[in-house]
C-alpha positions as CSV (number, residue, x, y, z in Angstrom):
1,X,-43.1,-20.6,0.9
2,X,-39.7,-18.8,0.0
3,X,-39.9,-15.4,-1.3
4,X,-38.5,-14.2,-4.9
5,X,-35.6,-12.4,-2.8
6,X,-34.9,-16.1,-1.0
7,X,-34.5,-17.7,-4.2
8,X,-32.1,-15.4,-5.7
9,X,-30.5,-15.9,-2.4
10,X,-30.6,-19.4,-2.5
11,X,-29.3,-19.5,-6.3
12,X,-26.8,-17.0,-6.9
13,X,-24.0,-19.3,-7.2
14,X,-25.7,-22.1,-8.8
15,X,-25.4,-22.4,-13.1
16,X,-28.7,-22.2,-14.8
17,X,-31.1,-23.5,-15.5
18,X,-31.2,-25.8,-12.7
19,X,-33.8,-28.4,-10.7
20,X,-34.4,-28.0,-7.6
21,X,-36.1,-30.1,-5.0
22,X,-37.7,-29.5,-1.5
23,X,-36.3,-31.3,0.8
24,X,-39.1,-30.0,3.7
25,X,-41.5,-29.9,0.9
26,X,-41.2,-33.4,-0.1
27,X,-41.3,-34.6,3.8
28,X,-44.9,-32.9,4.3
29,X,-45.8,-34.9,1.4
30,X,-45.0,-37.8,2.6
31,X,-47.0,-37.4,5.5
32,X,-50.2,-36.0,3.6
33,X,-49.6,-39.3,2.0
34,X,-49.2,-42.2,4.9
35,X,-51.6,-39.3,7.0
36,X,-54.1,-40.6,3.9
37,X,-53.2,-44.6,3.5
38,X,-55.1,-46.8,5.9
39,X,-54.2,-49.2,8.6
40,X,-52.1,-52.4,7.8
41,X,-51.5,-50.9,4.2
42,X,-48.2,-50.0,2.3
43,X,-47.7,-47.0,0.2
44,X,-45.6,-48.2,-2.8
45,X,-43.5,-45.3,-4.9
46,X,-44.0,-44.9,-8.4
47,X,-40.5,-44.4,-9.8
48,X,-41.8,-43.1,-12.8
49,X,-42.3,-39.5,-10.6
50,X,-39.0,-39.2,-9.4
51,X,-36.1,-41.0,-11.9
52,X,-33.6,-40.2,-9.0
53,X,-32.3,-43.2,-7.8
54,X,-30.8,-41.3,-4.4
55,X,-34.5,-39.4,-3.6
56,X,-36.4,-43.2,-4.0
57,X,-34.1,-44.3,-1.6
58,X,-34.7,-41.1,0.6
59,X,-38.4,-42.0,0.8
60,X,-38.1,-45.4,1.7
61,X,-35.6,-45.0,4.4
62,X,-38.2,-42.3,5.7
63,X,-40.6,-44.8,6.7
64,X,-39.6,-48.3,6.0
65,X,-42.7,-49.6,7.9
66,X,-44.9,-47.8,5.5
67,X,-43.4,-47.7,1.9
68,X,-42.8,-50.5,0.3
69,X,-40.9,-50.8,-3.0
70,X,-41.0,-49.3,-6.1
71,X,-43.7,-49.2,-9.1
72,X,-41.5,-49.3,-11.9
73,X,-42.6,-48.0,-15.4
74,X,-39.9,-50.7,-18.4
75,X,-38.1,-53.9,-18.0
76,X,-34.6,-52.2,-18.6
77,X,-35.7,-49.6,-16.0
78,X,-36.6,-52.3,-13.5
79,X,-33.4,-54.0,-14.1
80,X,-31.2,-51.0,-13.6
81,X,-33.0,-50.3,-10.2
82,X,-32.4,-54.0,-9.3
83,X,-28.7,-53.0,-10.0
84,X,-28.8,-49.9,-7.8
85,X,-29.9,-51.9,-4.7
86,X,-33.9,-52.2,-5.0
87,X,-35.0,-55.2,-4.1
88,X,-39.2,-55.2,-4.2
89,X,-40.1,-53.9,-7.7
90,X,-43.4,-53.9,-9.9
91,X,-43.7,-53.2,-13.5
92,X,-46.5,-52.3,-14.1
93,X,-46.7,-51.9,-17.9
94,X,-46.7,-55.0,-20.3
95,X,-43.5,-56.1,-22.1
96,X,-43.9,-57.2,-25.7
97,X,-40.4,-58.2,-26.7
98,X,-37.7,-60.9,-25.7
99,X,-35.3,-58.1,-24.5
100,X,-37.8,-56.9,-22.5
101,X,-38.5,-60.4,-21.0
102,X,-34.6,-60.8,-20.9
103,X,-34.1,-57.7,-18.9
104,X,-36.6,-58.8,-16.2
105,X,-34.9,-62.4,-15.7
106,X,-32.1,-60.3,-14.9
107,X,-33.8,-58.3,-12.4
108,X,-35.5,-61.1,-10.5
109,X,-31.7,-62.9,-10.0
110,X,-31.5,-59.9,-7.7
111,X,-34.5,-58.4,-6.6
112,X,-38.2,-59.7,-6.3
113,X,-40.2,-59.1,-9.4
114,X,-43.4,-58.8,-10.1
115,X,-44.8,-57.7,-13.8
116,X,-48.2,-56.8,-15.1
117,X,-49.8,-59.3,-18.0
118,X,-53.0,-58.8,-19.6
119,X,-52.7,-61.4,-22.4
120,X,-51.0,-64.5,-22.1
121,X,-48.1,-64.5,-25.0
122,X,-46.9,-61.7,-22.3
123,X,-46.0,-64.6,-20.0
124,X,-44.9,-66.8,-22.7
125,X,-41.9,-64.4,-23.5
126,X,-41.6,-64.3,-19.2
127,X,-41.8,-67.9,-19.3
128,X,-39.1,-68.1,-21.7
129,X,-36.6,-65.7,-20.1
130,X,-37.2,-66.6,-16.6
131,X,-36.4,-70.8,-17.3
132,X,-33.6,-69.2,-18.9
133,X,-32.3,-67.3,-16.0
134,X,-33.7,-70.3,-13.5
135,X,-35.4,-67.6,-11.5
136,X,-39.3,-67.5,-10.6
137,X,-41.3,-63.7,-11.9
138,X,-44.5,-63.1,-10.7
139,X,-47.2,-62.3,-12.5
140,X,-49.6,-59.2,-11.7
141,X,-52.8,-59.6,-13.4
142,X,-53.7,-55.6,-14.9
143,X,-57.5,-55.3,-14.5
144,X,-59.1,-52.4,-16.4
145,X,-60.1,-50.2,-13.6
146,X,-62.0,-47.8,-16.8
147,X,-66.1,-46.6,-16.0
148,X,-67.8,-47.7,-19.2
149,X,-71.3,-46.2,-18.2
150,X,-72.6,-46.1,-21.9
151,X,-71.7,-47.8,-25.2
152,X,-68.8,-46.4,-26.6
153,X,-67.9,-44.4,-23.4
154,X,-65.0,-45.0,-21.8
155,X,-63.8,-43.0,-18.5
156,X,-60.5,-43.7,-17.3
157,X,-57.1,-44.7,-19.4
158,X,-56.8,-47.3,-21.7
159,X,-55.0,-50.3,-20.1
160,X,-56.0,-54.1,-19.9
161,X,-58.4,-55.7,-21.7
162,X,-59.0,-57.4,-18.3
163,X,-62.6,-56.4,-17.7
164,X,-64.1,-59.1,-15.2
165,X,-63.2,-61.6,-12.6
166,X,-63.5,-64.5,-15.8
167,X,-61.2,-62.5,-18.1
168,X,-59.0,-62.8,-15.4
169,X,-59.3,-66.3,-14.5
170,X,-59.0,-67.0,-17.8
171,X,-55.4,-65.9,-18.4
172,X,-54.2,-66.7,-15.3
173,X,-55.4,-70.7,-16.1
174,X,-53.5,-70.4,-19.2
175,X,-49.8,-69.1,-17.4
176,X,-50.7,-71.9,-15.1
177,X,-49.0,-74.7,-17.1
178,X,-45.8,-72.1,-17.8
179,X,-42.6,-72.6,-15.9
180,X,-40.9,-69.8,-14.3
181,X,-43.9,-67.6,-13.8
182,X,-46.5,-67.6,-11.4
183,X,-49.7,-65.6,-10.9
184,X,-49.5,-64.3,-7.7
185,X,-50.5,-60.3,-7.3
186,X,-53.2,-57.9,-9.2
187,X,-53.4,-54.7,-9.9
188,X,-56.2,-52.1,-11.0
189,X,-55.4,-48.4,-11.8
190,X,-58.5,-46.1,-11.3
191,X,-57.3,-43.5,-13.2
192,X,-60.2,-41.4,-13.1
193,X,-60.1,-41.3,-9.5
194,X,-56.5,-40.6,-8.6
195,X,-55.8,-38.2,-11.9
196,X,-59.1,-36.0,-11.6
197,X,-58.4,-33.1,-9.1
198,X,-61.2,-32.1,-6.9
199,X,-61.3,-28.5,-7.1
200,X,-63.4,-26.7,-10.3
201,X,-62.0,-24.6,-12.4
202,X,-63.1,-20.9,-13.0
203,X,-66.8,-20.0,-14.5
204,X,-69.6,-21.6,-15.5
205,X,-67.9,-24.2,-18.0
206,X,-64.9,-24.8,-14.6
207,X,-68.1,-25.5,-12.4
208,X,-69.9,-27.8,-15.0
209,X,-66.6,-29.7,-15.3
210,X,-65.8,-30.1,-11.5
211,X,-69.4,-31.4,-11.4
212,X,-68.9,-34.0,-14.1
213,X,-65.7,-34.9,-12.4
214,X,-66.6,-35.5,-9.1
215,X,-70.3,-37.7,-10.5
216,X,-66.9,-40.2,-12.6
217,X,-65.2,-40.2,-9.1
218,X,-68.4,-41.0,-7.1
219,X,-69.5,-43.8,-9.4
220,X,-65.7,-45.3,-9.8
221,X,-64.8,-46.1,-6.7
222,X,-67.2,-48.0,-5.5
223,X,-67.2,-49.4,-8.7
224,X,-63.3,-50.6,-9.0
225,X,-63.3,-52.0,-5.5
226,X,-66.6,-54.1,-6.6
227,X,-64.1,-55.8,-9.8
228,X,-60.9,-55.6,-7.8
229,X,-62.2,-57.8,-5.2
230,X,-64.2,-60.1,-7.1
231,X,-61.1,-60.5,-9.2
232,X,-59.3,-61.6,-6.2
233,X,-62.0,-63.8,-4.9
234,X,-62.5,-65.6,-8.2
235,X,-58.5,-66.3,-8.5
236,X,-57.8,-67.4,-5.0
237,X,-61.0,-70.2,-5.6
238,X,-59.5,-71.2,-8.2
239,X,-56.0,-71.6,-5.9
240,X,-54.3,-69.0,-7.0
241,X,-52.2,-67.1,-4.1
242,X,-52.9,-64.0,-4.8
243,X,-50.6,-61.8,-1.7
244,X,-50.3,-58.5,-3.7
245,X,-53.1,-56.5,-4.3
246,X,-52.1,-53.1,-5.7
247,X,-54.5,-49.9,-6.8
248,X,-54.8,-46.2,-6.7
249,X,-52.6,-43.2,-7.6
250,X,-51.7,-40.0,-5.3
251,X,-54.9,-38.9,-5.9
252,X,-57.1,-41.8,-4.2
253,X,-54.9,-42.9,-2.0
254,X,-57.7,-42.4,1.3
255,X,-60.6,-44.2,-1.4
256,X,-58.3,-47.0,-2.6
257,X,-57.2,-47.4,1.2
258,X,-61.1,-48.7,1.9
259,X,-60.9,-51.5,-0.7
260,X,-60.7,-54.6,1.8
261,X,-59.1,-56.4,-0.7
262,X,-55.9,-54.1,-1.4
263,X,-53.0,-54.8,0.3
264,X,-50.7,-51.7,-0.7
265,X,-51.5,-47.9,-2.6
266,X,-49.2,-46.2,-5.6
267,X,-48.4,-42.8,-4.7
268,X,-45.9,-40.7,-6.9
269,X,-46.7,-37.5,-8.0
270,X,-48.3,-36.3,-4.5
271,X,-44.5,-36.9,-3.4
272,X,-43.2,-33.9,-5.3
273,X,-46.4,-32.0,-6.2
274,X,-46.4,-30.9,-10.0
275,X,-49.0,-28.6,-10.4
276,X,-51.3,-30.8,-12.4
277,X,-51.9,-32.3,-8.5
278,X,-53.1,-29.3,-7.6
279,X,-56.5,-28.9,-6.5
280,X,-57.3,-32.6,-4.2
281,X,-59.2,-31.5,-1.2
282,X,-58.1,-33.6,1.8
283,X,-54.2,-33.7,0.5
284,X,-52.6,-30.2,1.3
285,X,-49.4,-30.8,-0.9
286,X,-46.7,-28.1,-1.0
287,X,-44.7,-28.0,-4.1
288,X,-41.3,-30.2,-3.8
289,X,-40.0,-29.8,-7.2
290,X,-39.1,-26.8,-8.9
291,X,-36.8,-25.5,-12.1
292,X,-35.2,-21.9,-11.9
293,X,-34.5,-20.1,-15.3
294,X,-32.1,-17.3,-15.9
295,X,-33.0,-14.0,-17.4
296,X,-31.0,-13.2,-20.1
297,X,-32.0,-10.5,-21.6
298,X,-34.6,-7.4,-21.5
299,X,-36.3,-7.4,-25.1
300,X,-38.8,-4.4,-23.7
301,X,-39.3,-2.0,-20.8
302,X,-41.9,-4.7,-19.8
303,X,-40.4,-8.2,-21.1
304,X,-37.3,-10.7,-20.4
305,X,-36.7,-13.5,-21.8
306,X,-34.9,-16.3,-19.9
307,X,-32.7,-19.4,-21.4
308,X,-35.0,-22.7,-21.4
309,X,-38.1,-24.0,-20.3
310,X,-39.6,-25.9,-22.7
311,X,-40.4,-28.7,-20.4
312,X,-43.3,-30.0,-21.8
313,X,-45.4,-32.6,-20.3
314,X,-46.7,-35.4,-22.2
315,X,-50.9,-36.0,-22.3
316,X,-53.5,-34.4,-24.6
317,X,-51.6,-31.6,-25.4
318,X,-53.4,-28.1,-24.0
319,X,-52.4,-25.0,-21.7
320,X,-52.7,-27.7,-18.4
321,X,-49.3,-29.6,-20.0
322,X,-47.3,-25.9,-20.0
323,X,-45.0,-25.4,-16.7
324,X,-46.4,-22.6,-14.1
325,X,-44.7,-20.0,-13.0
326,X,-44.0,-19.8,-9.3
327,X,-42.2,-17.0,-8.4
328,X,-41.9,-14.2,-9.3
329,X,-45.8,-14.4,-9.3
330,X,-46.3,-10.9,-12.1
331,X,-44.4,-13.1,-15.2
332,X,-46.4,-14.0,-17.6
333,X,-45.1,-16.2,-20.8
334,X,-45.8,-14.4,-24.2
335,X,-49.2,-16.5,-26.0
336,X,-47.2,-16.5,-29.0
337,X,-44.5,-17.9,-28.0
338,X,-45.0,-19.7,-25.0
339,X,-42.2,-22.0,-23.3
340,X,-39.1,-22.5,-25.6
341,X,-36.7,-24.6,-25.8
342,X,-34.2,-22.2,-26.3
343,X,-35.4,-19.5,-24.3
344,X,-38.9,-18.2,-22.8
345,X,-40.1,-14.4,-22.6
346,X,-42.1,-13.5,-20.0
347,X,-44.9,-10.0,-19.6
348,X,-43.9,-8.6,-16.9
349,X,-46.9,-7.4,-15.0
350,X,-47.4,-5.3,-11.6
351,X,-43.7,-5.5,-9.6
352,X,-40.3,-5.7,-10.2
353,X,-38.7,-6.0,-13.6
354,X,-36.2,-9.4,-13.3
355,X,-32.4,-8.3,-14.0
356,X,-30.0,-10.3,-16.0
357,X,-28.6,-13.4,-14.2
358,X,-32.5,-13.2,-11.8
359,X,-33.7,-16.8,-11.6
360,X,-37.1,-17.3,-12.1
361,X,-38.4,-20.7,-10.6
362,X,-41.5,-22.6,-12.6
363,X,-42.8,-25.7,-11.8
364,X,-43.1,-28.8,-13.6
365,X,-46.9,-30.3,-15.1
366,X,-46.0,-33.6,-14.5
367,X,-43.8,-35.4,-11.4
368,X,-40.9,-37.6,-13.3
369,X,-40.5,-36.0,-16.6
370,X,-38.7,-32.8,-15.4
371,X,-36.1,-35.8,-14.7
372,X,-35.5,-36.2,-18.2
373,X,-34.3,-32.0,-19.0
374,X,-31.5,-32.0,-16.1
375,X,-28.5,-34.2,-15.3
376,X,-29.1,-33.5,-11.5
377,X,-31.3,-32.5,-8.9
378,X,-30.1,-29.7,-6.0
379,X,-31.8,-31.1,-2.9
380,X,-32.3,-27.9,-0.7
381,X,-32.8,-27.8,3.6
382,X,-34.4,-24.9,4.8
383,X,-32.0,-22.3,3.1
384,X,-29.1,-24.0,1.8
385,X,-28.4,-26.4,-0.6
386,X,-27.5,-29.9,1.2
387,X,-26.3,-32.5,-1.9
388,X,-26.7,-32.3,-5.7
389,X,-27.6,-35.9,-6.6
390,X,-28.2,-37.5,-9.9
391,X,-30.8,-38.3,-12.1
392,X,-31.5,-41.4,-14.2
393,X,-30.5,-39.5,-17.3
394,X,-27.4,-38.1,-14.9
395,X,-26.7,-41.2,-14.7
396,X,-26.4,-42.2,-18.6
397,X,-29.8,-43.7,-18.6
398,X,-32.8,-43.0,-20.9
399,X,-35.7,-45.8,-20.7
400,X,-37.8,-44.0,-23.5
């Protein structure tokens, strides 16, 4: 880990705020991750975590036997990545309207394409715009990978109304008959696996959380690889040829590995390592992606305040969605004010009060959305910066 006196090294010349990322960092991570994915599988890359069209290529150049395209997160996305060169992409969120459909014929002229369907007026508007485009989409069939243990409990995110190997065979019997479409991959998201972090948190309310945490992950998994592989087994009886099975998250990627009926893993966030992965046992990230803040001014002997930082992640809002501090370790952001959009004081606690122009680096709660404050990332070797690449937003484009 670099010191506070190796970043200011690092930084001095560099205009802030600024994103950084890891270069070393982000190749330990994607060991920890194929170290995690078992035999004969492929790690697909969640684009939605990076939104740097330069580091997704960086990843799958790193080990084209193991990574295999991308999981996009919209149709225009997916068709701008089909632009820039990508050729195996997923969506794996529904589309809803003919643009979106449009944007995805458009993609397939180019790429392969797969997107996720839960209802069957999703692959009507496909249909549609693929017969218009005279290419073939595939269809992924998004099974609810949620624990439902009790009437009117629900563990997991709210996805597909896909709940059993018949829901499934019943929409994929209906796209049957469309042209231009074909049901051909599924995919299950056990998001209370791969988003729940394995470590407690402090005192007696932190242990009695980890505990109920880790009884949702024990009962899940073996309860999503039961559904995901009689979903497959029902639709390939019924002659469906189903070659794409897809599951998991960074988080599960060693428990979705042992589904016999998964043929490739997401992984995203683990790449970088925003601090809401913190806390997996069994996958030692090292934080990739970082944001350094300049001090601007000293309100108090024992306060600065620095320009920025109100990168906000997106969930249930709560202190968990704020960035962290990472060094220097003794700032501490006011309560009252908390992270700003137009500038952040910090408490400064036991060491060295930050001068004006100091940078102070924070990381991110989420992967991907730190993508959406800055133009560009610096990608940083050992103690230099190598390249300053762009972002999708560096690049003029904003998918939500």
């Amino acid at each position: 880990m670099r010191t506070w006196e190796d970043w200011k090294r690092l930084l001095a010349d560099v205009p802030l705020p600024a994103a950084v990322l890891d270069l070393d960092a982000l190749d330990h991570n994607l060991g920890v991750l194929t170290g995690a994915l078992g035999d004969g599988l492929t790690l697909r890359v969640a684009s939605k975590s990076i939104r740097v069209p330069a580091v997704l290529r960086y990843l799958l150049d790193a080990e084209p036997r193991r990574l295999r395209g991308l999981m996009t997160f919209s149709a225009h996305e997916t068709a701008w990545l089909a632009e820039q060169g990508f050729d195996d992409l997923l969506l794996a969120y529904p589309i809803a309207r003919a643009d979106e459909a449009a944007a995805l014929a458009r993609a397939a002229t180019r790429a392969q394409v797969w997107a996720a369907v839960d209802d069957v007026a999703q692959a009507r508007l496909l249909s549609a715009a693929a017969q218009g485009a005279g290419v073939t989409i595939g269809l992924c069939l998004d099974i609810d990978a949620s624990w439902r243990p009790l009437p009117g409990v629900h563990l997991g995110v709210r996805r597909s109304p896909l709940r059993s190997a018949a829901d499934a065979v019943a929409v994929a019997q209906a796209c049957r008959a469309l042209p231009g479409v074909e049901v051909n991959a599924v995919l299950a998201y056990e998001a209370q696996v791969a988003g729940l972090p394995d470590v407690a948190g402090p005192g007696l309310a932190g242990r009695a959380t980890g505990m109920v945490k880790q009884l949702v992950k024990r009962r899940s998994i073996p309860l999503v690889a039961r559904r995901r592989q009689q979903v497959v087994a029902a639709l390939r009886s019924e002659g469906f040829h189903v070659g794409l099975v897809n599951g998991g998250g960074s988080g599960s990627v060693a428990s979705t590995s042992r589904d016999p009926s998964v043929t490739e893993v997401t992984a995203g966030s683990g790449f970088v390592a925003s601090h809401l992965f913190d806390g997996y046992r069994g996958l030692p990230w090292q934080p990739a992606l970082v944001f350094a803040l300049a001090v601007v001014r000293q309100s108090d002997a024992d306060h600065v305040t620095c320009a920025g930082g109100g990168y906000i992640a997106s969930g249930s809002a709560g202190p968990d969605r704020m960035p962290q501090v990472l060094s220097p370790g003794h700032l501490v952001p006011v309560d009252l004010e908390g992270w700003g959009e137009v500038q952040t004081p910090f408490r400064v606690g036991d060491g060295p009060v930050p001068a004006l122009g100091d940078p102070v680096i924070c990381r991110h709660a989420k992967a991907g959305e730190l993508a959406e404050r800055f133009a560009s990332y610096l990608l940083v070797r050992g103690d230099r910066i190598v390249e300053q690449v762009p972002t999708a937003r560096g690049l003029g484009r904003c998918f939500f």
